[in-house]
BAPAVEX-812341 format. One record per residue (C-alpha): residue number from 1; x, y, z; residue in one letter. Coordinates in steps of 0.001 Angstrom, whole numbers, plus 500000, padded with zeros to 6 digits. Layout:
N
{site NUM, {X, Y, Z}, a}
...
//
This chain:
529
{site 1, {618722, 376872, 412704}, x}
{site 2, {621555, 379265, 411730}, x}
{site 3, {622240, 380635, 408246}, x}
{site 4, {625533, 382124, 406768}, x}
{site 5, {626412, 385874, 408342}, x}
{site 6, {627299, 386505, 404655}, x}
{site 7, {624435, 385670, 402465}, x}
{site 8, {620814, 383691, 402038}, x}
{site 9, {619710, 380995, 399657}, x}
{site 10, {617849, 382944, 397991}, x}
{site 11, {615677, 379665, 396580}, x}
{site 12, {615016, 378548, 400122}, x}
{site 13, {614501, 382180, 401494}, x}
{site 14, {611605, 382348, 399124}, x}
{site 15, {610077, 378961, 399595}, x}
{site 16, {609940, 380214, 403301}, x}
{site 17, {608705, 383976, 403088}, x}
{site 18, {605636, 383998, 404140}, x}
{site 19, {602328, 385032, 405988}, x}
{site 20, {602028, 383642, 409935}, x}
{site 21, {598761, 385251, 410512}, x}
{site 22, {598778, 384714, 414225}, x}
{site 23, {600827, 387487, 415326}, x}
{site 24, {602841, 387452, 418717}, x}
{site 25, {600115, 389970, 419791}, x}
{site 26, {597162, 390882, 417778}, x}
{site 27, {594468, 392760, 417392}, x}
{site 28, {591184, 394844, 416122}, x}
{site 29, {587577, 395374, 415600}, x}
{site 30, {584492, 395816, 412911}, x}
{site 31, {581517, 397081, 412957}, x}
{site 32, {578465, 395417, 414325}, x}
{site 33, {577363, 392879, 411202}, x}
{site 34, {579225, 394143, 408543}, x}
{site 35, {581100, 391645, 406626}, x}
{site 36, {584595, 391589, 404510}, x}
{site 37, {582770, 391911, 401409}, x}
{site 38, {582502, 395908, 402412}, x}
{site 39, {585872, 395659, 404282}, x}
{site 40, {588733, 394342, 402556}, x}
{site 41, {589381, 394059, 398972}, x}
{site 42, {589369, 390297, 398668}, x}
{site 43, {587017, 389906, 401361}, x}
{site 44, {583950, 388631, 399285}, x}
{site 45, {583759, 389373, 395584}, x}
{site 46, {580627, 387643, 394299}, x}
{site 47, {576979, 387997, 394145}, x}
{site 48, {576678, 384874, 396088}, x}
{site 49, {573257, 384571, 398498}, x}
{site 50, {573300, 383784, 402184}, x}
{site 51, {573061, 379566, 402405}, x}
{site 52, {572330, 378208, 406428}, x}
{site 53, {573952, 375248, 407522}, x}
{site 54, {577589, 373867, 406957}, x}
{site 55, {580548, 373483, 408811}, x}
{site 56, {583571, 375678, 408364}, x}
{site 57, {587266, 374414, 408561}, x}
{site 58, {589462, 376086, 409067}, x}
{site 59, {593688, 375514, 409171}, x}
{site 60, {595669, 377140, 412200}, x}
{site 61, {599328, 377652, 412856}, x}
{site 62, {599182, 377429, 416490}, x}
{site 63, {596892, 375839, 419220}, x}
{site 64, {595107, 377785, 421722}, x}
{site 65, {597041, 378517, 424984}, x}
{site 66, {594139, 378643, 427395}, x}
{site 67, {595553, 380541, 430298}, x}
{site 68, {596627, 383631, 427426}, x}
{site 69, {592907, 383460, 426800}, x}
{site 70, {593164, 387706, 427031}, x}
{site 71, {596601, 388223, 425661}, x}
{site 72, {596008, 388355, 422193}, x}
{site 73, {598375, 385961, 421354}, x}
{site 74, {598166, 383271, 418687}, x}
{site 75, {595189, 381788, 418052}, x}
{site 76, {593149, 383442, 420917}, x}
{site 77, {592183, 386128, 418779}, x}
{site 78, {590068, 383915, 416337}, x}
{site 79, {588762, 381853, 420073}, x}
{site 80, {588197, 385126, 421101}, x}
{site 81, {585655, 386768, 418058}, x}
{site 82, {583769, 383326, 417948}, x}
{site 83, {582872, 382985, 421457}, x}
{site 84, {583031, 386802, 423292}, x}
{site 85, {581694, 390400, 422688}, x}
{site 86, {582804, 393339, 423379}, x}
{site 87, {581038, 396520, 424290}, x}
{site 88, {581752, 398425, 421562}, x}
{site 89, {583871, 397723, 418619}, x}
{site 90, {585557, 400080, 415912}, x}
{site 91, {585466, 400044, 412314}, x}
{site 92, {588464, 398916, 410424}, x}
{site 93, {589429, 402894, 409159}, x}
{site 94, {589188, 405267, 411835}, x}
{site 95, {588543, 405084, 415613}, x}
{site 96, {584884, 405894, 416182}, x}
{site 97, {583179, 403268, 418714}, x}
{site 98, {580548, 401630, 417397}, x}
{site 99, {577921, 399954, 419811}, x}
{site 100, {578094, 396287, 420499}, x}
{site 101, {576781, 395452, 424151}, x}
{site 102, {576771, 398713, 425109}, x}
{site 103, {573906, 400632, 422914}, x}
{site 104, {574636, 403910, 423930}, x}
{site 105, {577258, 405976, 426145}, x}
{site 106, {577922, 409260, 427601}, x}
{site 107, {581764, 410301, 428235}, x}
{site 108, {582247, 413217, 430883}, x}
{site 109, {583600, 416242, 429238}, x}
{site 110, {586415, 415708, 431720}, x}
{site 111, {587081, 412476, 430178}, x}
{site 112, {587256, 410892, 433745}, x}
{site 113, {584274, 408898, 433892}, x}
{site 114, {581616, 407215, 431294}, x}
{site 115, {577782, 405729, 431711}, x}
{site 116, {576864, 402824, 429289}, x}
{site 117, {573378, 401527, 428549}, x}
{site 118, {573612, 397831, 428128}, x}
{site 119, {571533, 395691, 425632}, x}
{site 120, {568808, 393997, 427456}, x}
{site 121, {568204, 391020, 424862}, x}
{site 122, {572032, 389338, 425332}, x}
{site 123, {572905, 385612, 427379}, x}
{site 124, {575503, 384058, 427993}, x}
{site 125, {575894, 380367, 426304}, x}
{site 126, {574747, 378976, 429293}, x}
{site 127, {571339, 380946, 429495}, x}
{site 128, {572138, 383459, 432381}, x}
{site 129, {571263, 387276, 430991}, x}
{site 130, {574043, 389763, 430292}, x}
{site 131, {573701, 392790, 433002}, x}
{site 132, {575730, 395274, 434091}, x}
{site 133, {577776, 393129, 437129}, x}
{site 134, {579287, 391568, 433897}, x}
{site 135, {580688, 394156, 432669}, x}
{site 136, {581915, 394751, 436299}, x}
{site 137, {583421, 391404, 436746}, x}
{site 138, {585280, 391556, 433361}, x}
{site 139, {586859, 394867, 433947}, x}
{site 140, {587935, 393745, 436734}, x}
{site 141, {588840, 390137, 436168}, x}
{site 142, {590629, 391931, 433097}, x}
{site 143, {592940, 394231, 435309}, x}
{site 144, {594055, 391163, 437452}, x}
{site 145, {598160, 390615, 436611}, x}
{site 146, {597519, 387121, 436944}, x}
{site 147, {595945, 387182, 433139}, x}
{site 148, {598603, 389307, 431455}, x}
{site 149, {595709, 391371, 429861}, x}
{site 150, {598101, 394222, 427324}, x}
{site 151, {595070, 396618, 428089}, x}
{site 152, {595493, 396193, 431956}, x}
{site 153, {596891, 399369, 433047}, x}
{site 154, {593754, 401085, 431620}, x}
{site 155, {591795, 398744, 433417}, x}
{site 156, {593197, 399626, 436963}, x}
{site 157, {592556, 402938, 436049}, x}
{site 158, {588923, 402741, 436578}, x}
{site 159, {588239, 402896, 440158}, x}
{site 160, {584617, 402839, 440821}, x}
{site 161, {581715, 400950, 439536}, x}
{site 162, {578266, 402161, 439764}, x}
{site 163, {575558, 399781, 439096}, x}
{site 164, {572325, 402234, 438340}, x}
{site 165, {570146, 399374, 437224}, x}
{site 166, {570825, 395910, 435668}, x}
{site 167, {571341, 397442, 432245}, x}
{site 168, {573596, 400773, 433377}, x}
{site 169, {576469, 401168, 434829}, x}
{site 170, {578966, 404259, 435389}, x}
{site 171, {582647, 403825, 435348}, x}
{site 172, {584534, 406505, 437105}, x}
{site 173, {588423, 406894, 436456}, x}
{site 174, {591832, 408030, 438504}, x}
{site 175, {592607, 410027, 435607}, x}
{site 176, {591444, 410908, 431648}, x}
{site 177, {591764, 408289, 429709}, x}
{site 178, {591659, 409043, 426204}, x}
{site 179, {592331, 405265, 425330}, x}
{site 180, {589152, 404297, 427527}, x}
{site 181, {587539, 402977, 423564}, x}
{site 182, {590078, 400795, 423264}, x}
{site 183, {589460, 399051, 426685}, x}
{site 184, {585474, 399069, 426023}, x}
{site 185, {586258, 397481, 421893}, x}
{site 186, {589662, 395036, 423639}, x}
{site 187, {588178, 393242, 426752}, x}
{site 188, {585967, 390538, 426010}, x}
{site 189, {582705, 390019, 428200}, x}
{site 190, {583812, 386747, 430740}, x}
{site 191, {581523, 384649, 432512}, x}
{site 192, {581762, 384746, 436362}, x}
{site 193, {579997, 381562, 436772}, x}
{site 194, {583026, 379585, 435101}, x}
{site 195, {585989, 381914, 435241}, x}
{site 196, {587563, 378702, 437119}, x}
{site 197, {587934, 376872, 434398}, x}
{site 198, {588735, 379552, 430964}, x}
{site 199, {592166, 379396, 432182}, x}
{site 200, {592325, 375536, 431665}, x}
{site 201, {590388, 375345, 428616}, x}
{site 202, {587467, 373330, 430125}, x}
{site 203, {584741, 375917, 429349}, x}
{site 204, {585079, 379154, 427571}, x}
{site 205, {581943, 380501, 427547}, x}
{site 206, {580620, 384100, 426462}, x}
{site 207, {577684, 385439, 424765}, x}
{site 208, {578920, 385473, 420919}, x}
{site 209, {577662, 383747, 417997}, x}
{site 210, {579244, 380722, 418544}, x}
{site 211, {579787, 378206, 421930}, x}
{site 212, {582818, 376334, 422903}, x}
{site 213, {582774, 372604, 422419}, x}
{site 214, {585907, 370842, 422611}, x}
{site 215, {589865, 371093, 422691}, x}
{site 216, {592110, 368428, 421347}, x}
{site 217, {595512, 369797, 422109}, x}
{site 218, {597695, 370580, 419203}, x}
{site 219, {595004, 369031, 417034}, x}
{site 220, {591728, 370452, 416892}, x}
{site 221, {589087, 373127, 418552}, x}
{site 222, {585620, 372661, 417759}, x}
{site 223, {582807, 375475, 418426}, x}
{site 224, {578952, 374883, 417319}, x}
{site 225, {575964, 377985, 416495}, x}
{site 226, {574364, 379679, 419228}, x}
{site 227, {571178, 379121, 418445}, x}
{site 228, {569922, 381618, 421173}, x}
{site 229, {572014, 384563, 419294}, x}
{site 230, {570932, 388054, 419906}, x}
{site 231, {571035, 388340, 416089}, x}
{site 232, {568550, 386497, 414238}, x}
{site 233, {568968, 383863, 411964}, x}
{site 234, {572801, 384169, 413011}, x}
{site 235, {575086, 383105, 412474}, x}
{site 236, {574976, 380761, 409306}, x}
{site 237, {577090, 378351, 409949}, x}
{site 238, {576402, 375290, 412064}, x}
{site 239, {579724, 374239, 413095}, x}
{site 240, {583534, 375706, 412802}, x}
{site 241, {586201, 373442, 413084}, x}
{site 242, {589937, 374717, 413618}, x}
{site 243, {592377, 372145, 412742}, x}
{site 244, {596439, 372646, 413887}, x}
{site 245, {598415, 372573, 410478}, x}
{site 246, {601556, 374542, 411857}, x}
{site 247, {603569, 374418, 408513}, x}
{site 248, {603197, 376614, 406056}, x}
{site 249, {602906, 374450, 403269}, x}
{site 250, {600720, 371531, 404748}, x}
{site 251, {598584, 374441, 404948}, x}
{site 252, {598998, 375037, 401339}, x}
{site 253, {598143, 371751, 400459}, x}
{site 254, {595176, 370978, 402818}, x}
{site 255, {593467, 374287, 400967}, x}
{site 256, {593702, 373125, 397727}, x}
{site 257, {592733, 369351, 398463}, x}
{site 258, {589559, 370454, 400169}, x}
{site 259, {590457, 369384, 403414}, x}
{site 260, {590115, 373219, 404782}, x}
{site 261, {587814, 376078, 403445}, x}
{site 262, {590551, 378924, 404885}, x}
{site 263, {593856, 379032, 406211}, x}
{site 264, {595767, 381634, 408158}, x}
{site 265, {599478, 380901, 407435}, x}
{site 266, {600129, 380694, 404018}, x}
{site 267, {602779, 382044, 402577}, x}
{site 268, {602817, 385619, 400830}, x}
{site 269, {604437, 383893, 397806}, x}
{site 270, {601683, 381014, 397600}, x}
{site 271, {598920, 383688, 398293}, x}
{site 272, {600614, 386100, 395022}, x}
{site 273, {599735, 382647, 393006}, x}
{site 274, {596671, 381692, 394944}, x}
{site 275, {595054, 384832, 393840}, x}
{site 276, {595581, 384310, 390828}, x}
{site 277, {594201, 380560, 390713}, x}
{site 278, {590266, 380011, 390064}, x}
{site 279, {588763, 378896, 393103}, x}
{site 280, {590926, 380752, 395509}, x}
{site 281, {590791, 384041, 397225}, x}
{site 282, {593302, 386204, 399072}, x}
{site 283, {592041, 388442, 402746}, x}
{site 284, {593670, 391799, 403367}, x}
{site 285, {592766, 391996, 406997}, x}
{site 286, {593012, 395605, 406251}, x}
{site 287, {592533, 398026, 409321}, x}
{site 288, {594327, 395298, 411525}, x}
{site 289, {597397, 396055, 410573}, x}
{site 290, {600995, 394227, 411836}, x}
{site 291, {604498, 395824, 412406}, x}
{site 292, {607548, 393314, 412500}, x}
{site 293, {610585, 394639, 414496}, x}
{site 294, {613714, 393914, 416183}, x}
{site 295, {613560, 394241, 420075}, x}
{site 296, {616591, 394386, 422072}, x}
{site 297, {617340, 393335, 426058}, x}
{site 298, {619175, 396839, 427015}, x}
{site 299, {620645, 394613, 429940}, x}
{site 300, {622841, 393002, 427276}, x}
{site 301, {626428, 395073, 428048}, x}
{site 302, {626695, 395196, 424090}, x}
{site 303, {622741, 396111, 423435}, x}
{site 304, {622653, 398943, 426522}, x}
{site 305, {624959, 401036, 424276}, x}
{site 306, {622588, 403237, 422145}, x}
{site 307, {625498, 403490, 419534}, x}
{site 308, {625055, 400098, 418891}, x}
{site 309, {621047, 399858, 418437}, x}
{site 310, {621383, 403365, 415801}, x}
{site 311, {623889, 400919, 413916}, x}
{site 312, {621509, 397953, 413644}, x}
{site 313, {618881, 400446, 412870}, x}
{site 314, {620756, 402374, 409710}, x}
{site 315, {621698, 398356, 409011}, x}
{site 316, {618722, 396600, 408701}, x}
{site 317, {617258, 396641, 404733}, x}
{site 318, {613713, 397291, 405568}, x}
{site 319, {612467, 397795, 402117}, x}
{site 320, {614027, 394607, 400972}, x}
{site 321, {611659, 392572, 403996}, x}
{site 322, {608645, 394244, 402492}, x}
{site 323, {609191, 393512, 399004}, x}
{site 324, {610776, 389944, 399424}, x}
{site 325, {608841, 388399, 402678}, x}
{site 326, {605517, 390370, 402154}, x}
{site 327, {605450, 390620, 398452}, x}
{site 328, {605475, 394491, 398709}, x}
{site 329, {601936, 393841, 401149}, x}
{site 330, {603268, 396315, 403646}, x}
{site 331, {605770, 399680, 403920}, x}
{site 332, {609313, 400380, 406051}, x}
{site 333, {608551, 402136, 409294}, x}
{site 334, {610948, 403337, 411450}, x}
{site 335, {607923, 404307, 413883}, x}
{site 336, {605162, 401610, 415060}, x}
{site 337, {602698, 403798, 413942}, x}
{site 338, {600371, 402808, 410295}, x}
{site 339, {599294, 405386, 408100}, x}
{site 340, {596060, 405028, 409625}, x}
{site 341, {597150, 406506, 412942}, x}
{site 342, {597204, 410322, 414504}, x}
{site 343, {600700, 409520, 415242}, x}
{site 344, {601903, 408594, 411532}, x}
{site 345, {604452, 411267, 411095}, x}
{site 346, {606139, 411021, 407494}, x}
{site 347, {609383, 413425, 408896}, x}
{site 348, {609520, 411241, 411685}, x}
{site 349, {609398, 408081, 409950}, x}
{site 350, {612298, 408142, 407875}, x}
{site 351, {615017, 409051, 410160}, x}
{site 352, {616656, 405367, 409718}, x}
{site 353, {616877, 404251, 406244}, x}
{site 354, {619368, 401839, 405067}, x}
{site 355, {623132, 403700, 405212}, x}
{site 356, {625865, 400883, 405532}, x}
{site 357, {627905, 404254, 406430}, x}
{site 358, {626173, 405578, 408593}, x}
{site 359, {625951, 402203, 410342}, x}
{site 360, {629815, 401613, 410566}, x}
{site 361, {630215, 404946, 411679}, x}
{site 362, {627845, 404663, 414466}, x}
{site 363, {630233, 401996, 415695}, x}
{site 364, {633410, 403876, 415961}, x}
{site 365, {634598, 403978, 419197}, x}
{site 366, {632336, 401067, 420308}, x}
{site 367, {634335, 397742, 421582}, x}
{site 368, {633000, 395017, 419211}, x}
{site 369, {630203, 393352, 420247}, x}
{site 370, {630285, 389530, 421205}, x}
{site 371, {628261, 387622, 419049}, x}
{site 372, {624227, 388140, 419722}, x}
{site 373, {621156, 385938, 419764}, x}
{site 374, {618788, 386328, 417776}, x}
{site 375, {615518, 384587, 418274}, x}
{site 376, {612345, 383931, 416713}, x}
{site 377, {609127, 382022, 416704}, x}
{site 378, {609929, 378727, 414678}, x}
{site 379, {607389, 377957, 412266}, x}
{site 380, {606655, 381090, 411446}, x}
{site 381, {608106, 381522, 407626}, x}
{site 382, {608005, 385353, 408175}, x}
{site 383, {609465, 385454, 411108}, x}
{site 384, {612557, 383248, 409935}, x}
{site 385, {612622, 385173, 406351}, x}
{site 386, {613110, 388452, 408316}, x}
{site 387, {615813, 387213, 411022}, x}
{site 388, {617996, 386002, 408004}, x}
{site 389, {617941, 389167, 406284}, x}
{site 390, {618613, 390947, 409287}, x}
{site 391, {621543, 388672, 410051}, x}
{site 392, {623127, 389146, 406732}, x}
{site 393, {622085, 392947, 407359}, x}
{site 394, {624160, 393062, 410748}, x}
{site 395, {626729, 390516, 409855}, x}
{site 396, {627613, 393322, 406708}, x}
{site 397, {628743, 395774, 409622}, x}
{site 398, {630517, 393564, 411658}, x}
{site 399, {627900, 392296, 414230}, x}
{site 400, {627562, 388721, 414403}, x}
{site 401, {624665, 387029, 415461}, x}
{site 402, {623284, 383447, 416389}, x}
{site 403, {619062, 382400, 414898}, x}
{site 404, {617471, 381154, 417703}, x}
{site 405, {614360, 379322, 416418}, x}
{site 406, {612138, 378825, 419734}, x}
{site 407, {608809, 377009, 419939}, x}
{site 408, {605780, 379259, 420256}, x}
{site 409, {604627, 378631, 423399}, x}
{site 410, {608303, 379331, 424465}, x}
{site 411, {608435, 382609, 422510}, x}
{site 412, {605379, 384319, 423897}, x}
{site 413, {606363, 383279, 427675}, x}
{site 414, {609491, 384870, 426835}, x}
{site 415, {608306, 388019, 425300}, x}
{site 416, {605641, 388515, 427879}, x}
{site 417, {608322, 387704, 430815}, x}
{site 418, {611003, 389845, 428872}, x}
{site 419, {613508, 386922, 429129}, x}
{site 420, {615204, 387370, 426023}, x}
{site 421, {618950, 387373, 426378}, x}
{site 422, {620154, 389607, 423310}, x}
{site 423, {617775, 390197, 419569}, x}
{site 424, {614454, 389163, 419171}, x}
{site 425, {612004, 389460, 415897}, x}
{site 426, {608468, 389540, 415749}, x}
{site 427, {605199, 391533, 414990}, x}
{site 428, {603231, 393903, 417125}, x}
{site 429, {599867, 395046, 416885}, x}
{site 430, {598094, 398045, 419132}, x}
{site 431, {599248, 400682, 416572}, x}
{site 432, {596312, 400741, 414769}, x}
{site 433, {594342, 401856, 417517}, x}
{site 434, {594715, 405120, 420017}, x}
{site 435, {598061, 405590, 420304}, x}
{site 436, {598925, 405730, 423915}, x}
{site 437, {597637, 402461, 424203}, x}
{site 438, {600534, 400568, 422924}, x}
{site 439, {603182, 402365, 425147}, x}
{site 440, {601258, 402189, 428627}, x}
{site 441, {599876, 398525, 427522}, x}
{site 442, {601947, 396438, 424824}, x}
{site 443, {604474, 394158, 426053}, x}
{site 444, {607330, 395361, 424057}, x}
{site 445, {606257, 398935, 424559}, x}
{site 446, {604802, 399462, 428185}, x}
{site 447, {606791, 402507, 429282}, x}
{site 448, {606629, 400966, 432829}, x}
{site 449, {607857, 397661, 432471}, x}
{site 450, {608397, 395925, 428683}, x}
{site 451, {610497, 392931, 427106}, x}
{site 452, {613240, 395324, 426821}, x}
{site 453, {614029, 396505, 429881}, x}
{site 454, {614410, 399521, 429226}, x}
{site 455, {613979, 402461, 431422}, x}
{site 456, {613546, 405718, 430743}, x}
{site 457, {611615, 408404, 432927}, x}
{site 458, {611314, 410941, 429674}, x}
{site 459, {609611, 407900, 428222}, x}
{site 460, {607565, 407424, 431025}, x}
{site 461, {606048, 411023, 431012}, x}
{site 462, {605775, 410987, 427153}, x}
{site 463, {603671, 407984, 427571}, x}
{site 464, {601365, 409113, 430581}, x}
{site 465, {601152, 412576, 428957}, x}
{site 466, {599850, 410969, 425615}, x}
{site 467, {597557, 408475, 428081}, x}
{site 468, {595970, 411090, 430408}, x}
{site 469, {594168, 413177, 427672}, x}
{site 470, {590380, 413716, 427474}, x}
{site 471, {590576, 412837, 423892}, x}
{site 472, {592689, 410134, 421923}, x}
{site 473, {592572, 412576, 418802}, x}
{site 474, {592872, 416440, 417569}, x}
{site 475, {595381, 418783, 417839}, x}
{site 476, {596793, 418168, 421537}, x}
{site 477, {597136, 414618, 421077}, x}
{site 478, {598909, 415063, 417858}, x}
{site 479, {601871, 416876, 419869}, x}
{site 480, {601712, 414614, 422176}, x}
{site 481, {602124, 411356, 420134}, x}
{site 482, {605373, 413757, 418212}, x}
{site 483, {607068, 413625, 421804}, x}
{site 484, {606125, 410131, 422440}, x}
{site 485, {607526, 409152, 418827}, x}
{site 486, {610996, 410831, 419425}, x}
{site 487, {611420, 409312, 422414}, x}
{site 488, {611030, 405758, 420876}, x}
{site 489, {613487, 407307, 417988}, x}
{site 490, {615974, 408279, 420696}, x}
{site 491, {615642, 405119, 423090}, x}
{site 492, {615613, 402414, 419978}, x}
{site 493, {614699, 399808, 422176}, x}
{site 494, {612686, 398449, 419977}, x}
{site 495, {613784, 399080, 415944}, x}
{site 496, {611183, 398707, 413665}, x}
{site 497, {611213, 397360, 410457}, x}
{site 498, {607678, 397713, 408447}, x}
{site 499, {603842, 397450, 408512}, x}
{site 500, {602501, 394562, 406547}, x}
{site 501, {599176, 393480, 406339}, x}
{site 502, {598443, 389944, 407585}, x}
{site 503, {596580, 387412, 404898}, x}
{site 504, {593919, 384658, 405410}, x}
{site 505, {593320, 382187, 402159}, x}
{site 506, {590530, 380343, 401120}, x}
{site 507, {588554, 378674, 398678}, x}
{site 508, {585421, 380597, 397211}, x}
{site 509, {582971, 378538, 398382}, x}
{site 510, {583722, 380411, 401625}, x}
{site 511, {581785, 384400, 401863}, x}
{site 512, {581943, 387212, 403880}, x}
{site 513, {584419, 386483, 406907}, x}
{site 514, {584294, 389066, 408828}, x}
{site 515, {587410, 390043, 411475}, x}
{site 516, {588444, 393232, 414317}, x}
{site 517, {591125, 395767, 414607}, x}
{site 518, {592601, 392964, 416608}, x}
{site 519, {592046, 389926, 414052}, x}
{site 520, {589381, 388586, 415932}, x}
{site 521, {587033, 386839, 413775}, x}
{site 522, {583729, 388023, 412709}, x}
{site 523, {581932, 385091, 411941}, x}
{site 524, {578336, 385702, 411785}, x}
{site 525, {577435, 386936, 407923}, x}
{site 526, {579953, 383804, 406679}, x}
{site 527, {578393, 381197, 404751}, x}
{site 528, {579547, 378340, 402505}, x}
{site 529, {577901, 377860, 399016}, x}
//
């Protein structure tokens, strides 16, 4: 659907801004049974006590996509933190691994190789014990193209396996790899005995706190208790239901008529009131934090000008997205980087703000451009909010451009296949964790090969200079993330926009939910009273 160049209902823009929780890629991670209660404000704010038993619903934008299974795309994050573990997993406000399969670990000083001692009390659903070849096989099985895994690269990089005994094993790496945390907290522990059939959706089968049951596509996925759960007397819950509501307000009104205890894509607007509303609370899924941008195809004649991205970045009213779409949840960014992150550089950050002037002047002496897609994921209220302010934005300086709602499913094949023709909008995640991860692994970002094609080889060192440290933090990697952040200034590739912070909503009957650095959710202290 296309809206005026010149303007935006405003009454219909803010029926529409809203939260789509399931993020183009997502991502994160919590510490081992700690709950939202001690997380998030919002999370859990009663004295209510632990009650077994119940079945938790729970409303969906988008199905699961069974062969993205390790993407982190749509709703395979939440498939993801029911069914798998990781080996370690960090806590939502800094990046210090915590163990989760892996009880203990010793990184070389070189930072080219690590030993982890496995838990010896873990199955898989199907009964077979969790030993060190698993972790082989899903390393491995995790660096494979054929999955699209964003953390592959880092992956590849580990080039020997040595199996000490069933519960130790010592990776060795081509080079330091001062995102190896990331990897360890990111790639899910995969079955080898039905690897056949994750891709398909037949059986998805891990050894988290809850097992796979049943797929109806584009209606519901069903997952029941492990009962054989490492953790005793976990999880609480019996059953969790996800049911596909992919409209925004459907969602709205299956929450308040009891049809769903939680929902992940109602709007900011409907959450400000929903707060406020007995019965109802409001997640920050703080310390998984999303940035929406504009991405560009460089291979567009108009778009491979940098004149022209500088004038859609001085353009674009980034302060008016946060404060109209995300109901001031969120702050302009003209770096991918939260507050969070050794990268956040305030200097840096602010080199694009909102100068009509300085946009109009940036095209002087460019031939005018024809006029540009601009595509987004359809049924995503935020998504469609933010492309109509940016087309008023661009239309203000002369640059006209074409919405280009696309189905889901569509969007993501595109993204990951960079087969966007011209503009693009959507949210990325990574940020929030080591830096160098999101520009040797994101799909927008990946120095080597990303939705833009762009190509850069000052990029390309930046990136494997910021990758190949011992350490993902301190001094050396703070320079190194500074040179890394001006070439993403320079190359504008990708312009960003702002940080927000995605929402879940619920009813209070529902406690402690739980979720990652990636969004994943943490399941196993949530109970229904």
């Amino acid at each position: 659907m296309n809206s005026s160049p010149g303007g935006l209902d405003r009454r219909r823009f803010l029926r529409n801004s809203g939260v789509a929780a399931l993020a183009i890629f997502g991502g994160g991670a919590l510490a081992a049974c700690t709950s939202a209660v001690n997380q998030s404000k919002g999370g859990g704010d009663d004295n209510a006590q632990p009650v077994k038993g119940g079945t938790l619903k729970y409303g969906v934008l988008a199905d699961l996509v069974p062969a993205n299974i390790l993407t982190n795309t749509g709703t395979t994050p939440y498939v993801v933190g029911l069914v798998f573990e990781t080996l370690v997993r960090y806590p939502h406000d800094k990046l210090e691994p915590q163990p989760l399969l892996a009880e203990k670990w010793t990184l070389a000083p070189d930072g080219q190789s690590i030993t982890l001692d496995l838990r010896k009390d873990v199955k898989f659903h199907s009964g077979r014990a969790f030993t060190a070849k698993d972790v082989e096989f899903s390393l491995r099985t995790y660096a494979d193209p054929k999955w699209s895994a964003q953390l592959k690269s880092t992956a590849a990089a580990i080039t020997g396996y040595d199996i000490v005994d069933p519960n130790r094993i010592k990776l060795t790496f081509s080079q330091p790899l001062g995102n190896i945390f990331d990897l360890l907290d990111t790639a899910p522990i995969l079955d080898s005995e039905s690897i056949d059939q994750l891709g398909t959706g037949e059986k998805i089968v891990g050894t988290g706190p809850f097992k796979f049951v049943q797929r109806i596509p584009n209606q519901q996925l069903v997952f029941e208790k492990n009962a054989d759960y490492r953790v005793p007397d976990r999880p609480y819950l019996d059953r969790v239901e996800f049911a596909i509501i992919s409209d925004n307000q459907a969602q709205l009104n299956a929450l308040k008529s009891g049809q769903i205890h939680f929902a992940d894509g109602i709007t900011y607007r409907d959450n400000e009131n929903l707060a406020k509303t007995d019965g109802y609370r409001v997640i920050n899924y703080e310390g998984a934090e999303l940035q929406m941008y504009v991405g560009a195809n460089v291979q567009d004649p108009a778009l491979a000008d940098p004149k022209l991205r500088q004038a859609i970045a001085y353009a674009i009213d980034r302060d008016r997205v946060i404060a109209e779409v995300f109901r001031g949840s969120g702050y302009a960014t003209n770096l991918p980087w939260p507050k969070s992150s050794p990268a956040f550089d305030d200097a840096r950050n602010t080199r694009f703000k909102r100068d009509v002037s300085k946009a109009k002047q940036a095209l002087s002496g460019v031939p005018k451009p024809p006029k540009l897609p601009l595509a987004y994921s359809a049924g995503y209220a935020t998504h469609e909010a933010t492309a109509q302010i940016v087309q008023a934005n661009l239309a203000e300086i002369g640059i006209e451009t074409e919405l280009v709602p696309t189905e889901y499913a569509t969007f993501v094949k595109q993204l990951i296949g960079a087969q966007f023709p011209g503009l693009w909008i959507t949210d990325h995640s990574w940020a929030q964790f080591v830096p160098s991860t999101l520009t040797v692994s994101a799909y927008p970002f990946n120095a080597r090969k990303n939705a833009s094609h762009y190509e850069s080889p000052a990029y390309i060192a930046a990136a494997d200079n910021a990758w190949k440290l011992p350490q993902g933090t301190g001094p050396d990697a703070v320079r190194a993330y500074q040179a890394l952040s001006d070439q993403l200034l320079d190359g504008l590739f990708l312009i960003e926009i702002g940080v927000r912070l995605a929402q879940g909503s619920a009813t209070r009957k529902l406690h402690n939910v739980g979720w990652t650095k990636r969004r994943e959710l943490d399941l196993r202290e949530t109970f229904l009273s």
